[in-house]
C-alpha positions as CSV (number, residue, x, y, z in Angstrom):
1,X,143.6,66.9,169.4
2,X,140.3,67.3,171.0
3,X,141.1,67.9,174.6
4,X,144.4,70.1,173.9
5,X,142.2,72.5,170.8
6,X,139.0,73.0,173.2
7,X,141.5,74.5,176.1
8,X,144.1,76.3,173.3
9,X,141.0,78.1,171.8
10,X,137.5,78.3,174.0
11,X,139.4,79.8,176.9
12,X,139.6,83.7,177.9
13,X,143.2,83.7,178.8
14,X,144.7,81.6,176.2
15,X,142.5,84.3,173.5
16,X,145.4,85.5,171.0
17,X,145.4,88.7,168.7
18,X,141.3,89.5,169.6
19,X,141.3,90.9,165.8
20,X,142.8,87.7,164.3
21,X,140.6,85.4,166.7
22,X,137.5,87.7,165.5
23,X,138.8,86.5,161.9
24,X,139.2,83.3,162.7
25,X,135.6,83.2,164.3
26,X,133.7,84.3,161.3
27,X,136.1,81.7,158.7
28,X,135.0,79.1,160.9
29,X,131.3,80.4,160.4
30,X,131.2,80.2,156.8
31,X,133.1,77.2,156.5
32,X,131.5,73.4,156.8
33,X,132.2,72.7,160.5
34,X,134.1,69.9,161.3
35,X,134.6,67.4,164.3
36,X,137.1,69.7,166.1
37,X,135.0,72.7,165.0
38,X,132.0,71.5,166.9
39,X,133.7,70.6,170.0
40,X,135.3,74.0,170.4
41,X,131.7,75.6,169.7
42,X,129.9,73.2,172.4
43,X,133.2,74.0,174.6
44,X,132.6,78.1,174.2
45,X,129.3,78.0,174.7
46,X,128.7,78.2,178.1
47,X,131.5,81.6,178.0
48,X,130.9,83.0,175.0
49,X,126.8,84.6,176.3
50,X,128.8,86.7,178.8
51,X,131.4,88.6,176.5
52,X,131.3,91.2,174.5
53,X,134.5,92.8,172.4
54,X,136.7,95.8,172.3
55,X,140.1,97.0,170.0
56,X,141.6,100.5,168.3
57,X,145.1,101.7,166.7
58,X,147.6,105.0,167.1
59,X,149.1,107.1,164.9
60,X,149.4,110.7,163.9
61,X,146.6,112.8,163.3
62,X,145.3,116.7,162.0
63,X,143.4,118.9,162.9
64,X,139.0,118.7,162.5
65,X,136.6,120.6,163.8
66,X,132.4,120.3,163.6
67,X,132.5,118.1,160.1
68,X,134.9,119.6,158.5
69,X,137.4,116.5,157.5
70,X,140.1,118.2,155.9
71,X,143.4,116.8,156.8
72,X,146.1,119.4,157.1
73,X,149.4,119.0,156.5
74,X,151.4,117.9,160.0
75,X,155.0,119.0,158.5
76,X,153.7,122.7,158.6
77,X,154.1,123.5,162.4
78,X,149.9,124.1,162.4
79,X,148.8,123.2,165.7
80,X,146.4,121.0,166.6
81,X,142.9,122.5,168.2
82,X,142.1,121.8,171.7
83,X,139.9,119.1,172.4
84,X,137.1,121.7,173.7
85,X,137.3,123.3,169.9
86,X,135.9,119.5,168.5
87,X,132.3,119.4,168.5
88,X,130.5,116.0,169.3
89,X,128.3,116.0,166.3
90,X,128.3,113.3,163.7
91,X,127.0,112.2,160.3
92,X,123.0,112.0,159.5
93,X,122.6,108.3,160.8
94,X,120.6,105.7,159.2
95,X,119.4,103.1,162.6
96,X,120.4,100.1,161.1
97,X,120.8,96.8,163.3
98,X,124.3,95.1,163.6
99,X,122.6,92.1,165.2
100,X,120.4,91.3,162.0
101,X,121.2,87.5,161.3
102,X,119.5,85.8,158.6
103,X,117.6,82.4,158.9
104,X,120.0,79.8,160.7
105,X,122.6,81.9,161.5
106,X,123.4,82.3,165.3
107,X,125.8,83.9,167.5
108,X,127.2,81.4,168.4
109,X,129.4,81.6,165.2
110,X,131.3,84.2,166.6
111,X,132.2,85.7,170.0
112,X,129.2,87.8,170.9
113,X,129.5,91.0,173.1
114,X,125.8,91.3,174.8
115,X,126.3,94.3,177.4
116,X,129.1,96.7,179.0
117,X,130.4,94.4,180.9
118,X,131.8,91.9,178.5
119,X,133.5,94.7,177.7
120,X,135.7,95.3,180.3
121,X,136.0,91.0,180.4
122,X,137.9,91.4,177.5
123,X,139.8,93.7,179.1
124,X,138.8,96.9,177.0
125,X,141.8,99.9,177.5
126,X,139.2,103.1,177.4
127,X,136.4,104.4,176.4
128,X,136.5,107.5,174.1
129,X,134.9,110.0,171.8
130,X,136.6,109.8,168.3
131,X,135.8,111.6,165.4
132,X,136.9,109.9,161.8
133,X,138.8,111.8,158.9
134,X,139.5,109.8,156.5
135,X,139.8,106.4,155.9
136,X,141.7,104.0,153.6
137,X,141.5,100.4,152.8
138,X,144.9,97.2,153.0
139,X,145.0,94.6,151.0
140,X,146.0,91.8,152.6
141,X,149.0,89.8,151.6
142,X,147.8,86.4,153.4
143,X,145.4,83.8,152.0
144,X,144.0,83.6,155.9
145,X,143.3,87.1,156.4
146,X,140.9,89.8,155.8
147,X,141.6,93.2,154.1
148,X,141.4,96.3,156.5
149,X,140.1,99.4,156.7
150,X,142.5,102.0,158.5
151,X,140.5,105.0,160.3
152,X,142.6,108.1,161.3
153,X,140.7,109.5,164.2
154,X,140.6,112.3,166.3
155,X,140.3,111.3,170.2
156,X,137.6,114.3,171.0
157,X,136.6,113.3,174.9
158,X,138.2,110.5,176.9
159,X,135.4,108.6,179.2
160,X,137.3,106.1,180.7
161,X,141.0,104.9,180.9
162,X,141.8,108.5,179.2
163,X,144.8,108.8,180.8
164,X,146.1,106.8,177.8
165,X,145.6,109.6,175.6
166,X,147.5,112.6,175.7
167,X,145.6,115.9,174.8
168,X,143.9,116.0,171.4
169,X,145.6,112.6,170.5
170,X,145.3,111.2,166.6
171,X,144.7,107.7,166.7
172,X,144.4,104.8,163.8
173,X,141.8,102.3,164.1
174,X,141.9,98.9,162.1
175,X,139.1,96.7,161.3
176,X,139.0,94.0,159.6
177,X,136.6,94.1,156.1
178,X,134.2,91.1,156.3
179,X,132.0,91.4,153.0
180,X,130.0,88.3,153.0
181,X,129.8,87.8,156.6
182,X,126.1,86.3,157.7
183,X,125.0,89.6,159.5
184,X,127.1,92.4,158.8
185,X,128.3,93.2,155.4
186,X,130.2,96.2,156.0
187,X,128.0,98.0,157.9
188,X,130.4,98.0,160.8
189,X,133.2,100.1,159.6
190,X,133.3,103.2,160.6
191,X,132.8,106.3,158.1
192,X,134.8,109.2,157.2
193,X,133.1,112.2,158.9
194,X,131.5,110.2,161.4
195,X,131.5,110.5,165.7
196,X,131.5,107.4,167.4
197,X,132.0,106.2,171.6
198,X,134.2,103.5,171.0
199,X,135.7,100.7,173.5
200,X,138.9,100.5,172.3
201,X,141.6,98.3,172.9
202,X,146.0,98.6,172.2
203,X,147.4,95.7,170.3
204,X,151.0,95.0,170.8
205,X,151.7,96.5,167.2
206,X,150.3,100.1,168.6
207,X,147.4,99.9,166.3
208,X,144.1,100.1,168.1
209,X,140.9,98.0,167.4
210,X,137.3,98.3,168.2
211,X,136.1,95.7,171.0
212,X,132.4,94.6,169.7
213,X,131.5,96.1,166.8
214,X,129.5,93.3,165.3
215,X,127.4,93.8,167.9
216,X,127.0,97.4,169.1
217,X,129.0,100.3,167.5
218,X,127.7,103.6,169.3
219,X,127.4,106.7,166.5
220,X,126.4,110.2,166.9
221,X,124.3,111.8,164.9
222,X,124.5,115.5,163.8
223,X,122.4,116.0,166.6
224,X,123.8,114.9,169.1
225,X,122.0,111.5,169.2
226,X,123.7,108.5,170.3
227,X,122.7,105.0,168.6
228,X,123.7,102.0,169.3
229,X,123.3,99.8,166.1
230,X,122.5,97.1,168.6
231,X,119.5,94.3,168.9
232,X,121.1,93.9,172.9
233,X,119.0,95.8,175.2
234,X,122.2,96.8,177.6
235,X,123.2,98.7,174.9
236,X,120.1,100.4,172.6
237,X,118.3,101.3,175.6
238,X,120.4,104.8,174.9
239,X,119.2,105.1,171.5
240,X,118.2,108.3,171.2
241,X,119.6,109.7,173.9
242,X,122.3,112.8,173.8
243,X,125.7,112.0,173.7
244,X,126.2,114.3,177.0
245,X,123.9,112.1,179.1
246,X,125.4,108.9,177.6
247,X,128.5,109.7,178.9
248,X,127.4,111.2,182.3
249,X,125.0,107.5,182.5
250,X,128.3,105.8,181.3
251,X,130.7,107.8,184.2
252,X,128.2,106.8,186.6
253,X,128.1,103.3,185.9
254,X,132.1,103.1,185.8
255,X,132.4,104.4,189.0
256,X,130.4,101.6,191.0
257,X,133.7,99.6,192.1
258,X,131.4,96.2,192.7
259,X,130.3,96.5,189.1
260,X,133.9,97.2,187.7
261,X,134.8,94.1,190.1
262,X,131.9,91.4,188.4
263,X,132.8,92.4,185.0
264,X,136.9,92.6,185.6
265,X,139.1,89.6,183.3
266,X,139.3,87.9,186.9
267,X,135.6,87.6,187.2
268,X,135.5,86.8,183.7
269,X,137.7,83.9,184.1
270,X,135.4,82.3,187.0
271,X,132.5,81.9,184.6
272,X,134.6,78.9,182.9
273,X,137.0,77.9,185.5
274,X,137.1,76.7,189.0
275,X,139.3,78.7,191.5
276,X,140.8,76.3,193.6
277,X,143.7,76.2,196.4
278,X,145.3,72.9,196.1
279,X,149.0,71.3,196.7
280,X,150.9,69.4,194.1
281,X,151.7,65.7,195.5
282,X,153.5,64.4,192.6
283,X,154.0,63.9,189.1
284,X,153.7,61.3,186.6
285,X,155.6,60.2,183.9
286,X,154.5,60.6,180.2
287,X,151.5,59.1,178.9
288,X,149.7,59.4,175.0
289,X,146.1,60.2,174.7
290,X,144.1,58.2,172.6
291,X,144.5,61.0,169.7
292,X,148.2,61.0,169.8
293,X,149.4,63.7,171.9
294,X,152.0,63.1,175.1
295,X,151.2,64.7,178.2
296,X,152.3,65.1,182.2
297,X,150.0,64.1,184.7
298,X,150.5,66.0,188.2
299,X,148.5,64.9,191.0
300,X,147.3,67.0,193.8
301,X,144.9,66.8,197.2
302,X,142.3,69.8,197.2
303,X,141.9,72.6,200.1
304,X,139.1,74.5,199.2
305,X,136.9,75.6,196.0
306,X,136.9,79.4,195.9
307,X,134.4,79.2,193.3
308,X,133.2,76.9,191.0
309,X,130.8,77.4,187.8
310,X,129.4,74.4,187.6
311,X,128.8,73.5,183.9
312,X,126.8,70.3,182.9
313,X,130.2,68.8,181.3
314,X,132.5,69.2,184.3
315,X,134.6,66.6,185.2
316,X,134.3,65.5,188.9
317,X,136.4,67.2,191.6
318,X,136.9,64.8,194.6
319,X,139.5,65.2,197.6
320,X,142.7,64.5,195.2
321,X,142.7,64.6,191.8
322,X,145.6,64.7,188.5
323,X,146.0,67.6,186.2
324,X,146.8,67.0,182.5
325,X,149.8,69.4,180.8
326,X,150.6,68.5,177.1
327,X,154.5,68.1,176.4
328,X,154.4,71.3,173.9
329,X,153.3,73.1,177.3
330,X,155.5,71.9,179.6
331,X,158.1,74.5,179.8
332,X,155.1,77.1,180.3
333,X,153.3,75.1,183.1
334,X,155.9,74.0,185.7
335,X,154.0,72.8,189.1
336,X,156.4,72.0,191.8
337,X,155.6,68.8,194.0
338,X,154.6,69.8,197.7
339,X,153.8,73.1,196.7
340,X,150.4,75.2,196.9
341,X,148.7,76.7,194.1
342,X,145.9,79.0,193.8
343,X,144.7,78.1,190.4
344,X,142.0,78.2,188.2
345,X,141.3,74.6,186.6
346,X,139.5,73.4,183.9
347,X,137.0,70.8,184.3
348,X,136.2,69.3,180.6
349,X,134.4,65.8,180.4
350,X,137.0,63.7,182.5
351,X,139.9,65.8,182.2
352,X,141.6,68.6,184.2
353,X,143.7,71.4,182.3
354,X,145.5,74.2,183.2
355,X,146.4,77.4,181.7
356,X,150.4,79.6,182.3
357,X,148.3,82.8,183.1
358,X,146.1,81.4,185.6
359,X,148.5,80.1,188.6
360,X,149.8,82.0,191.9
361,X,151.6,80.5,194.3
362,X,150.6,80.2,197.8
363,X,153.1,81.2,200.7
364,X,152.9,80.1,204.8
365,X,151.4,83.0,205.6
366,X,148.8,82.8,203.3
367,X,149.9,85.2,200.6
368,X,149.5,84.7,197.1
369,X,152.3,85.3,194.5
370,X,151.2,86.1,190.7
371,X,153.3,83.4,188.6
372,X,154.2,85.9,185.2
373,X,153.5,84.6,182.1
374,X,156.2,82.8,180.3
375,X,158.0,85.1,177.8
376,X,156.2,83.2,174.8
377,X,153.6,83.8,176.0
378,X,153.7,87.3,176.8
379,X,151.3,88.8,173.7
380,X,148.3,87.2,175.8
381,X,149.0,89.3,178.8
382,X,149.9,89.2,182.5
383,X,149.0,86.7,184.9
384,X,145.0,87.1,185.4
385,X,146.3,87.2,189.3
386,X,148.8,90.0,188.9
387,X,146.3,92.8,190.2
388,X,145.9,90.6,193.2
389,X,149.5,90.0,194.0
390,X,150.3,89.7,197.6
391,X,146.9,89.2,198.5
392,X,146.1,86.8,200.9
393,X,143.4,83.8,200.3
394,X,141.1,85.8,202.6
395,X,141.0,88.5,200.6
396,X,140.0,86.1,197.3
397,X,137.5,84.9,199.2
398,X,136.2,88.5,199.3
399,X,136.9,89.2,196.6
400,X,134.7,85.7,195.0
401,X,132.0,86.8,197.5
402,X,131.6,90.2,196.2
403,X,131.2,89.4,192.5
404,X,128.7,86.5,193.3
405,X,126.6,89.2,195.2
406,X,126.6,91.4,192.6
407,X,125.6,88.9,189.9
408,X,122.9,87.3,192.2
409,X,121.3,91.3,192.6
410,X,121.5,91.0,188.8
411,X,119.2,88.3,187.9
């Protein structure tokens, strides 16, 4: 299963439920690795230093204001206060690290979020002020998952994608409880009275869920303060700072469109895979790999390499070349002979894979089509091409250009 688990679980796009993989991350962790374990880790690694992780939860909230956590009752026709009435003042705060690891321990056991713009990689929806009123705990009914603590929130000032949020929305944020976990203990969840700038994320449930808060959870102090929690420099050079200028440095940053560009899911993508245009000459009948598992080979002749990352471990990529599709995938990944494909390939060892969410057709003219993704697929998202549909290759190649200037002025 080596080839077919290294694509199903090191890739961006084929991530599933971020708080279940974040479970599934720190199992592994604690666990004695094993043969497929290690591959996955070696296959992650050179993705997994540039992300950084987002998630939140909605429901119905009452009304707080300054620290006064009360929660009044919503059948009573009470209306909620403006969100200029909320004051953004927290909880005493104790600077604690999140990043603490004791001896042996590494990131690496986990997916590690290591500035802003892993953030928005992993496809964060907003940015927002939230201030906690109570919190309860969920057992969990599965032997594989983690208990949860539920957060009812107040949303107190949206800073980016607030559009999401109506006027003084009540929100419910989950996280998962992680008690013996190498680094963090508890000291992640969030506390009841407390004001925190979260980067949250929607799940398909409605629930929302904190993206990176093993590695930077950003409280307010009763002062005003912001800290970060954080060992990552991207993130506890605010310490300290007021929550006001945070946000104002935070605006700013979100407004540079090259920045917003090198740190999009796109951009993201090209750190692992090659963007190629290619045409599809054929395809082969079924084979077995040598660990039991029937695939399709399709062969194709290469155009151009948009972009390429270039790992250590790529396979080679000549003038022609064949692309290997498990059977289970088949019906997700259906490449039509004579016909051209932007795609993004995945160049492990001496194999080539493919992934649903990362194919666009190419037409005569030049314009690229975004191929959906198939309807079993649909709780990992949209094609990572849809925001580009009925672009042409031209503009890709901009597009490429632009985030490998702004990465170059970043080193």
């Amino acid at each position: 299963m080596k080839g077919k688990e290294i694509i199903t679980h090191a890739v961006r796009a084929e991530m599933p439920d971020m708080e279940q993989l974040k479970e599934n991350s720190i199992r592994q962790a604690t666990e004695k690795g094993t043969a497929q374990h290690n591959a996955w880790v070696k296959r992650l690694a050179p993705i997994a230093a540039c992300l950084a992780v987002v998630l939140a939860t909605v429901i119905v909230f009452p009304h707080i204001i300054n620290n006064d956590t009360t929660t009044p009752d919503t059948t009573s026709g009470e209306k909620y206060h403006p969100l200029i009435e909320l004051s953004l003042r927290g909880l005493p705060v104790e600077n604690f690290s999140l990043a603490n690891v004791e001896a042996g321990a590494t990131t690496m056991d986990r997916i590690a979020f290591m500035n802003f713009g892993a953030m928005f990689e992993w496809e964060a929806d907003c940015l927002a002020v939230v201030k906690v009123y109570d919190v309860k705990n969920t057992k969990s009914n599965e032997s594989y998952s983690f208990d949860a603590q539920i957060s009812n929130a107040a949303v107190l000032q949206g800073v980016y994608g607030y559009e999401d949020f109506a006027e003084s929305i009540h929100i419910q944020i989950r996280q998962s409880i992680i008690k013996n976990h190498f680094c963090l203990g508890t000291t992640n969840l969030l506390r009841k009275g407390g004001v925190y700038l979260l980067p949250l994320k929607q799940a398909d449930d409605d629930k929302w869920y904190i993206i990176g808060d093993m590695d930077v959870l950003f409280e307010i102090d009763d002062k005003g303060k912001v800290w970060s929690h954080s060992d990552f420099e991207d993130f506890k050079r605010h310490d300290g700072k007021s929550i006001e200028t945070f946000i104002e440095n935070l605006q700013n940053m979100l407004a540079d469109e090259d920045f917003m560009l090198a740190n999009s899911p796109f951009a993201g993508t090209l750190r692992g895979w090659t963007l190629a245009d290619i045409t599809i000459t054929g395809k082969n009948e079924e084979k077995t790999d040598q660990y039991g598992n029937r695939y399709i080979g399709y062969g194709f002749t290469l155009h151009e390499v948009l972009s390429d990352p270039k790992h250590d471990n790529s396979a080679p990529l000549g003038e022609t070349g064949n692309i290997k599709i498990y059977v289970d995938e088949a019906d997700t990944i259906k490449l039509l002979s004579e016909s051209r494909y932007l795609i993004c390939l995945d160049r492990y060892e001496d194999e080539i894979y493919v992934n649903a969410r990362l194919i666009a057709e190419i037409g005569n003219d030049d314009t690229i089509t975004a191929i959906p993704a198939p309807d079993n697929q649909s709780y990992l998202g949209a094609s990572i091409f849809t925001p580009y549909d009925g672009y042409k290759i031209s503009d890709i190649r901009e597009i490429v250009l632009r985030i490998e200037t702004w990465r170059e002025a970043q080193k």
